[in-house]
N, C-alpha and C positions, 0 to 999 in steps of 0.2 A: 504494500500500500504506500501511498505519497510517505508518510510518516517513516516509514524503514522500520516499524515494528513487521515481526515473524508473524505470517498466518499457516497455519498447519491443518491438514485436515486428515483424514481414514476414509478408508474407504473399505466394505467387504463384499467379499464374493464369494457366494457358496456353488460347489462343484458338487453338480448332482452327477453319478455315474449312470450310464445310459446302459438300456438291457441290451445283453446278446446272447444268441443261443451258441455256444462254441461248440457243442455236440450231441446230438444225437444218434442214435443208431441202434440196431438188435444184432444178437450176434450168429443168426439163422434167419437171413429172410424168404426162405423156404423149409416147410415142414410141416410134418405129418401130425394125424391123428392125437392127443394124447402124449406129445413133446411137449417138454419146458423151453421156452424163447427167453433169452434175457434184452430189456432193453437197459442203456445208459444214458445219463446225461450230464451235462455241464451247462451251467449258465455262470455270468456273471452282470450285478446289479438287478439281479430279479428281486423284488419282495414277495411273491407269489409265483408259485409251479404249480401248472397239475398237468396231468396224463390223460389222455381217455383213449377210448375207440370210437373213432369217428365215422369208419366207414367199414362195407362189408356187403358180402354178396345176397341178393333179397331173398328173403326165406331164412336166412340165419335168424338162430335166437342167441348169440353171443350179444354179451354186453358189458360195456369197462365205462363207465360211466367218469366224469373228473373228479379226479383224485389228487388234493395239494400233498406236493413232492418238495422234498428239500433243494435247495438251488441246487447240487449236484448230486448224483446216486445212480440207483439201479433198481429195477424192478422185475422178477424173478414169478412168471404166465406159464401154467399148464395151458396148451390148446387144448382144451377138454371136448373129447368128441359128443358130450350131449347138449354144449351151445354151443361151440363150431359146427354149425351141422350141416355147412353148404361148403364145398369145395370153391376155393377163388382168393382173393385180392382181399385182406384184412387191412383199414387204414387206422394207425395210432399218433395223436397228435400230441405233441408239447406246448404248453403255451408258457411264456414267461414273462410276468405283467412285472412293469417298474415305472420308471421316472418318465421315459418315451413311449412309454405307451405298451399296450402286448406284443410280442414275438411270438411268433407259432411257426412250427414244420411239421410235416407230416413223414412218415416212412413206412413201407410199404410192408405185409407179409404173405405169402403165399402159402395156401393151405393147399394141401396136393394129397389127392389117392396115391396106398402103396399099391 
């Protein structure tokens, strides 16, 4: 200022981390009757995960409803042959809600006749 007195001021900024899904995946995406699939994941900046089954071929009575998941882990599915009960294309989705909003991927499984 004209005077030559010191003005000082602050200033803050807060760093919000933004969600990302770093991984998902199953470790069979092909498989029979009455297998256990594993899937895994990773996120970072999620405050919310969950799992479901999204998709499936018509006439299935399978069902995996959303299930909150820790930002990262593993989750350990008998294809149980009395709700897998259609051969085809099983879809499982992640979703991971944070600061920017949800991230979701889906990945795919194959349920096959032996």
């Amino acid at each position: 200022n004209a005077a030559g007195d010191r003005v000082t001021a602050e200033a803050g900024v807060e760093v919000q981390e933004v969600v990302e899904i770093v991984q998902f995946s199953v470790d069979k995406p092909t498989v029979y009757p009455n297998e256990r699939i594993l899937l895994r994941w990773e996120t970072k900046g999620a405050t919310e995960v969950t799992v479901e089954l999204v998709g499936k071929p018509e006439g299935s009575r399978a069902q995996y409803p959303a299930m909150r998941q820790p930002p990262a882990g593993w989750l350990s599915l008998v294809v149980d042959a009395s709700q897998f009960t259609r051969y085809g294309i099983y879809y499982f989705q992640l979703v991971a809600k944070g600061n920017n909003g949800p991230q979701s991927v889906r990945i795919p499984v194959e349920l096959k006749h032996r």
